[in-house]
DSSP file (Angstrom, degrees, kcal/mol; ACC not computed):
  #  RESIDUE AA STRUCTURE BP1 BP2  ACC     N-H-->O    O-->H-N    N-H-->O    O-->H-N    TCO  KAPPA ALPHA  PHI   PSI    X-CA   Y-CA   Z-CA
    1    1 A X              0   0    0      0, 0.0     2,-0.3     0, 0.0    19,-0.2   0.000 360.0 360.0 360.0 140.4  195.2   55.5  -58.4
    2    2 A X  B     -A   19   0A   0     17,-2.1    17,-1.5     2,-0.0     2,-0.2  -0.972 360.0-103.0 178.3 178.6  194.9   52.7  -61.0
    3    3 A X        -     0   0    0     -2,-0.3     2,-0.3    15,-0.2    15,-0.2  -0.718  16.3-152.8-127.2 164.4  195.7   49.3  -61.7
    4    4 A X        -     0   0    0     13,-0.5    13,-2.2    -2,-0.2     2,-0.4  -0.892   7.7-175.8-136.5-173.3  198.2   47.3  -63.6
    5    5 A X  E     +B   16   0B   0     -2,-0.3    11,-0.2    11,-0.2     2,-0.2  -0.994  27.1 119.8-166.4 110.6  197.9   44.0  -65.1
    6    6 A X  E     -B   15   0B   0      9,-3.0     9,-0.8    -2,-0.4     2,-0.4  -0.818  46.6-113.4 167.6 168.0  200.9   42.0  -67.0
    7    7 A X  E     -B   14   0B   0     -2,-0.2     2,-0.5     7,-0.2     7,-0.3  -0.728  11.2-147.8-130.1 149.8  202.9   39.2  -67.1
    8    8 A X    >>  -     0   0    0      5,-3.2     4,-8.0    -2,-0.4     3,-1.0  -0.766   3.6-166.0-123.5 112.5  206.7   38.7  -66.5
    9    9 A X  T 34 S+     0   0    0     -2,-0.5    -1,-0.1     1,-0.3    25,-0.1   0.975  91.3  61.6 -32.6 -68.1  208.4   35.8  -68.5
   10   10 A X  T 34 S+     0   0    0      1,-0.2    -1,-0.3     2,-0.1    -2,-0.0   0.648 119.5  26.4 -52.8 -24.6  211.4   35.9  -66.4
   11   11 A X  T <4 S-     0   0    0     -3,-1.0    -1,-0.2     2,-0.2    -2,-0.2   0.664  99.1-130.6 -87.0 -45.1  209.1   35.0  -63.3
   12   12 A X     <  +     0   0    0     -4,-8.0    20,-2.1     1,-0.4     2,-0.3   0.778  59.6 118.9  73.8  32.7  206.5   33.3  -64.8
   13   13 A X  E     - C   0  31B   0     -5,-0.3    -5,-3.2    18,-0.2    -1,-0.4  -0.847  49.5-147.2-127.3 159.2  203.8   34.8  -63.4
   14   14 A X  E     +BC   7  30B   0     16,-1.1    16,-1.4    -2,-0.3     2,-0.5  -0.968  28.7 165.3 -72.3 120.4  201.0   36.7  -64.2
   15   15 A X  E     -BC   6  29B   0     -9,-0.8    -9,-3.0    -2,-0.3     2,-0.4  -0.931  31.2-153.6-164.4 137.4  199.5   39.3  -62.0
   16   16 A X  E     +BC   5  28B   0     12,-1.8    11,-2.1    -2,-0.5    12,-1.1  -0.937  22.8 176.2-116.2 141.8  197.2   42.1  -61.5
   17   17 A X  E     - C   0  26B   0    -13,-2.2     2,-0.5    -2,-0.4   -13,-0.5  -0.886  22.8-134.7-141.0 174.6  197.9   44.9  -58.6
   18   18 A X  E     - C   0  25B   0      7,-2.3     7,-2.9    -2,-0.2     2,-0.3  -0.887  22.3-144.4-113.7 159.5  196.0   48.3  -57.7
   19   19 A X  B     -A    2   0A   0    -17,-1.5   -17,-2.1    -2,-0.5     2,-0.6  -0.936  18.2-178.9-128.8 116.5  198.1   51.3  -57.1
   20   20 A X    >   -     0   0    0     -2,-0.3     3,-1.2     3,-0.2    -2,-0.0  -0.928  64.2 -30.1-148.5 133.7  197.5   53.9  -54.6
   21   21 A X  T 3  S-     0   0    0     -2,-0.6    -1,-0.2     1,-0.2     3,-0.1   0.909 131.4 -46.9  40.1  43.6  199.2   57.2  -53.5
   22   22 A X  T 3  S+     0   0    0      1,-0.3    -1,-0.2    -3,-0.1     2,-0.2   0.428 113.2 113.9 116.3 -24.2  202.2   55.2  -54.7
   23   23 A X    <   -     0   0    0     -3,-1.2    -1,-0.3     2,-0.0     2,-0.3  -0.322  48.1-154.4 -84.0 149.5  201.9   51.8  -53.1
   24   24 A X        -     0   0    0     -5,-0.2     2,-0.5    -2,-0.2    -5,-0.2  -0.955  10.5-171.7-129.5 131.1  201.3   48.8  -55.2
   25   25 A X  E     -C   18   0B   0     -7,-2.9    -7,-2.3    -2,-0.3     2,-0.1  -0.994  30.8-114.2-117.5 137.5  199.5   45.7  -53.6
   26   26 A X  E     +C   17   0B   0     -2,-0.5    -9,-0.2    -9,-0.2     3,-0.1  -0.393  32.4 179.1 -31.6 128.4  199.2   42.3  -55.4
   27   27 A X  E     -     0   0B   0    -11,-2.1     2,-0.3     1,-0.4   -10,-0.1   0.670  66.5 -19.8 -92.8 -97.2  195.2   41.6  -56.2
   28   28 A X  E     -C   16   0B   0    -12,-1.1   -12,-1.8    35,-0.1    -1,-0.4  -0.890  61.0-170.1-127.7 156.5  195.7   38.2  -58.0
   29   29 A X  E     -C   15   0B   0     -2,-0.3     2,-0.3   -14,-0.2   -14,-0.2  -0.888   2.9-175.7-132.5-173.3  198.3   36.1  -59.7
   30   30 A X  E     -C   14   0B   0    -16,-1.4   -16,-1.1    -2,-0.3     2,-0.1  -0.969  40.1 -94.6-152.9 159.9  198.9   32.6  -62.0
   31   31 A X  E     -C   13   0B   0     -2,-0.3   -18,-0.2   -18,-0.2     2,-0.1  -0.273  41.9-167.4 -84.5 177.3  201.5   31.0  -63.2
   32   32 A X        -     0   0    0    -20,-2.1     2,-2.2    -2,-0.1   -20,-0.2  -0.237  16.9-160.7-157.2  68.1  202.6   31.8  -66.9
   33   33 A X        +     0   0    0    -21,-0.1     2,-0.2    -2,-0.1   -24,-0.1  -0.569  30.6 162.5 -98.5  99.3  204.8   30.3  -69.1
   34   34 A X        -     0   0    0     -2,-2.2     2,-0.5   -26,-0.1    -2,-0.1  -0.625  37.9-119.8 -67.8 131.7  205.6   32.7  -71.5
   35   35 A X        -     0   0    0     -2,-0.2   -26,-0.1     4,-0.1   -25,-0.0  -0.820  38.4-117.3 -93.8 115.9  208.7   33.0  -74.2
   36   36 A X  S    S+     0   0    0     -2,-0.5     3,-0.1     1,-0.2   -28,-0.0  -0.117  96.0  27.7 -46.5 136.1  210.5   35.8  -73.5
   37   37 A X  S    S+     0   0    0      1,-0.4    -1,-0.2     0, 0.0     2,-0.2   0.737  99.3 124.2  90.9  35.5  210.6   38.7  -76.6
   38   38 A X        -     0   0    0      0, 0.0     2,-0.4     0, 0.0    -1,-0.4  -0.635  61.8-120.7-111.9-153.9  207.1   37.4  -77.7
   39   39 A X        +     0   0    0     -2,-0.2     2,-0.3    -3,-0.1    -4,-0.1  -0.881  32.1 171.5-121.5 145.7  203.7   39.2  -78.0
   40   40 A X        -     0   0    0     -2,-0.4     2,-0.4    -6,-0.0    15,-0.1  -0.766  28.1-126.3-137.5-179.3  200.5   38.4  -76.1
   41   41 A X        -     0   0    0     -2,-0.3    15,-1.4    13,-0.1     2,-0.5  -0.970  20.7-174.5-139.5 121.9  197.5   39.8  -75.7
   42   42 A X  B     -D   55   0C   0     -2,-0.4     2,-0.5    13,-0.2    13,-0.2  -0.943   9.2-156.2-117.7 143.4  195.9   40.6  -72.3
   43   43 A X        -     0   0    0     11,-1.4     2,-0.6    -2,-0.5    11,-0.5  -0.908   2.2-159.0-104.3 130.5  192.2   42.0  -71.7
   44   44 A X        -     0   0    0     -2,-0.5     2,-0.4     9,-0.2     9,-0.3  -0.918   8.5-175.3 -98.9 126.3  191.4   43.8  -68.8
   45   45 A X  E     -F   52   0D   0      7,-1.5     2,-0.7    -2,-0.6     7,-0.6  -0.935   8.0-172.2-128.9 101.9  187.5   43.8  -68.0
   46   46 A X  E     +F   51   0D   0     -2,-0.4     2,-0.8     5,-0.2     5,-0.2  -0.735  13.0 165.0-102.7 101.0  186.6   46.2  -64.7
   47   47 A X  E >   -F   50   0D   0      3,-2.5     3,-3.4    -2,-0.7     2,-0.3  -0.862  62.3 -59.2-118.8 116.0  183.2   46.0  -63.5
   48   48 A X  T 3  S-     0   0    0     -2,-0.8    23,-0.1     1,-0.2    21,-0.0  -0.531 117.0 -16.8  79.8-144.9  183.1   47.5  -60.3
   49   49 A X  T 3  S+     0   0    0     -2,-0.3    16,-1.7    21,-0.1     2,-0.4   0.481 120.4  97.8 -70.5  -5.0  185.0   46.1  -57.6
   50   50 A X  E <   +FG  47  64D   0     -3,-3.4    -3,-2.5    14,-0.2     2,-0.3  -0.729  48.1 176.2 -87.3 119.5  185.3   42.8  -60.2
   51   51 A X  E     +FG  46  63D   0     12,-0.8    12,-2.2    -2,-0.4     2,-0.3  -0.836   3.1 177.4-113.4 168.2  188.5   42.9  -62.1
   52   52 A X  E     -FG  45  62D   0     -7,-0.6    -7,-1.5    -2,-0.3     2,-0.4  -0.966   7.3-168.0-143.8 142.3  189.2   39.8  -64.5
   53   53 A X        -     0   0    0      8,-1.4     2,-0.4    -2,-0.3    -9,-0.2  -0.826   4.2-156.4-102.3 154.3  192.4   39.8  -66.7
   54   54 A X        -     0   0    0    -11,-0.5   -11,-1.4    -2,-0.4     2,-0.4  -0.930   6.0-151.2-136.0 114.3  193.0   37.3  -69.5
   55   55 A X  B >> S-DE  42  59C   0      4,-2.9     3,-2.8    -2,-0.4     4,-1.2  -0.812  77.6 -28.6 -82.9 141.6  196.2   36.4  -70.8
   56   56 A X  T 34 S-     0   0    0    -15,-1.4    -1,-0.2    -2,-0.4   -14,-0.1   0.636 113.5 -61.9  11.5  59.6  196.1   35.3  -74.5
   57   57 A X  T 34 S+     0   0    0    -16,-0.3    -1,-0.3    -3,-0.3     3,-0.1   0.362 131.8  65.1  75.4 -26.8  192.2   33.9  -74.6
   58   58 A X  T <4 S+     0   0    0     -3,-2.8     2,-0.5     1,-0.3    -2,-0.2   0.793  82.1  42.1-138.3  -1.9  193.4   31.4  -72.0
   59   59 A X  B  <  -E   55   0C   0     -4,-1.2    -4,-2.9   -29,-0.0     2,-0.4  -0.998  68.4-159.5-126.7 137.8  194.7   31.8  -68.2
   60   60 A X        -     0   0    0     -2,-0.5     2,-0.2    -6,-0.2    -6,-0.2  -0.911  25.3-150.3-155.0 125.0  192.9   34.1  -66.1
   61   61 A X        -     0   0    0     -2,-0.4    -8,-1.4   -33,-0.1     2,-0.5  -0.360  12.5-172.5 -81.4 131.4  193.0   36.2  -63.1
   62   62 A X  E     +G   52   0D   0     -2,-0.2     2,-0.3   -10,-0.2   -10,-0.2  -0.931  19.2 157.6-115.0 121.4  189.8   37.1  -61.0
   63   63 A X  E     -G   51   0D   0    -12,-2.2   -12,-0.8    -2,-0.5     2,-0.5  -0.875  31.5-142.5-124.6 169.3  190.0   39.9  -58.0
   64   64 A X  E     -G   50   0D   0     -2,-0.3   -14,-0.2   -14,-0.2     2,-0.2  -0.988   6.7-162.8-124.3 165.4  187.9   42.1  -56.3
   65   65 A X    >   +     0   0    0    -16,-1.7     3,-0.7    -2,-0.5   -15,-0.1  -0.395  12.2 174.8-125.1  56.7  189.1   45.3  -55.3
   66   66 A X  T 3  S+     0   0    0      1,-0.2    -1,-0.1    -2,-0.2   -16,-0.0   0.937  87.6  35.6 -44.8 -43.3  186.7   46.8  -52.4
   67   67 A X  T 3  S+     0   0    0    -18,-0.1    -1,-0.2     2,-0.0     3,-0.1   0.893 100.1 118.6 -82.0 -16.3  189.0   50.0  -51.9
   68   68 A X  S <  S-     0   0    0     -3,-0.7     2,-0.4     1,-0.2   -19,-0.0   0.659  77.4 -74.7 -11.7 160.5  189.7   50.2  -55.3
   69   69 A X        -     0   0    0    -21,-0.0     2,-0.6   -20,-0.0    -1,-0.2  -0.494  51.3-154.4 -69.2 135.0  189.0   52.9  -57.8
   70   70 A X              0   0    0     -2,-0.4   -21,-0.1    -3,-0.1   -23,-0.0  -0.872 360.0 360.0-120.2 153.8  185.4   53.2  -58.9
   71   71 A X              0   0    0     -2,-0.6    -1,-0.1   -23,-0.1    -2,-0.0   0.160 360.0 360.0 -70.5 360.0  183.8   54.4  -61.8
């Protein structure tokens, strides 16, 4: 199980999802206007069930994950 976090140009979204035994479910998303073939930087911060993502310092996703993987 684990989660994945990242943003698709071509969509224009942003999104974090958990994955388990195989499954992926959608958490949170944003919108995201990206240029494709650039670099970004995302931070992932998991405390608990609290995940937060940040795309590049400035749009950012907040979930909780109750079934989630725990530490």
């Amino acid at each position: 199980d684990y989660y994945v976090c990242r943003v698709n140009p071509l969509e224009r979204n942003f999104r974090v999802y958990r994955v388990s035994g195989g499954v992926r479910r959608q958490l949170a998303t944003a919108l995201a206007e990206v240029a494709p073939g650039s670099w970004h930087v995302i931070e992932v911060e998991v405390d608990g069930e609290r995940i937060r993502c940040t795309l590049d310092g400035s749009i950012t996703l907040e979930a909780r994950d109750l079934d989630g993987p725990r530490e």
